[in-house]
C-alpha positions as CSV (number, residue, x, y, z in Angstrom):
1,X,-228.0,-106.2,5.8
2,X,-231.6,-105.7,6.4
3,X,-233.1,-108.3,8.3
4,X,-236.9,-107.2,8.6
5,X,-238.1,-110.7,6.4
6,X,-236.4,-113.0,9.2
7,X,-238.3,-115.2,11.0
8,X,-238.1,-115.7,14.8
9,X,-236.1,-119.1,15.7
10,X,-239.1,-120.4,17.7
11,X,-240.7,-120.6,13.4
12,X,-237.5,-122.5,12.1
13,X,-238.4,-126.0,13.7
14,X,-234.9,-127.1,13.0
15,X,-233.2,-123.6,14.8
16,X,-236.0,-123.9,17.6
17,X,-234.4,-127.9,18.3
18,X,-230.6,-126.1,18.3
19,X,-231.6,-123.4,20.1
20,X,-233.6,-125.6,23.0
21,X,-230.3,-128.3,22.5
22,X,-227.5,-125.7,23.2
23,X,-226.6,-124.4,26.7
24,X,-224.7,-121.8,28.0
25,X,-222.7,-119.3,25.8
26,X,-220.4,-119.5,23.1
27,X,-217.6,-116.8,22.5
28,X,-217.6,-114.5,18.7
29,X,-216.2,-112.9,17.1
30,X,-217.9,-109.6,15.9
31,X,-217.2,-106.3,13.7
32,X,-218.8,-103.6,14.4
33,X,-218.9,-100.1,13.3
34,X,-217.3,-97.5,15.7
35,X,-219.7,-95.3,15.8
36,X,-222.1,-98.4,16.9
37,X,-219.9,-99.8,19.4
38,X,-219.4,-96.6,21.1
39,X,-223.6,-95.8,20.9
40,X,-223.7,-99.7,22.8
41,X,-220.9,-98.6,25.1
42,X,-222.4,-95.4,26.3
43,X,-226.0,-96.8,26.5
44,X,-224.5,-99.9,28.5
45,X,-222.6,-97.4,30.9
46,X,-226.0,-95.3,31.5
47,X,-227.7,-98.4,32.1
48,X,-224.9,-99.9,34.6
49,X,-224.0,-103.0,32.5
50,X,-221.5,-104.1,30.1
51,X,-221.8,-103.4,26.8
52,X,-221.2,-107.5,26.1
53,X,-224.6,-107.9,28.0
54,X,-226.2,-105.1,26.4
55,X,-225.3,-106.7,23.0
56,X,-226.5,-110.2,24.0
57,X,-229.8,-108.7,25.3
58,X,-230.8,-106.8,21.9
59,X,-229.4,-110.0,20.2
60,X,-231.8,-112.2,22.6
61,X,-234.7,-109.9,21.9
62,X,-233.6,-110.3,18.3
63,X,-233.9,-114.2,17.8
């Protein structure tokens, strides 16, 4: 899935109102490849965090 077209959630007025709206964090579901999860894993470990946070950090960065 290439993603390179999407628009930050701050340009979606109607994302930007859920985003601002919703507090706190919501538990996924999420399949990853191995070969990714273990890359997040290792960076995670060499950066002393989880790899949970390390996922939600790209992720924020992402939005």
């Amino acid at each position: 899935m290439d993603f390179a077209d999407a628009q930050p959630v701050a340009a979606v007025p109607a994302l930007a109102q859920l985003q601002a709206e919703t507090v706190g964090k919501t538990c996924v579901t999420l399949l990853l490849e191995n070969e990714v999860l273990a890359s997040l894993k290792l960076r995670a470990e060499i950066n002393g965090c989880h790899y949970q946070t390390l996922i939600n950090e790209i992720l924020i960065r992402a939005a």
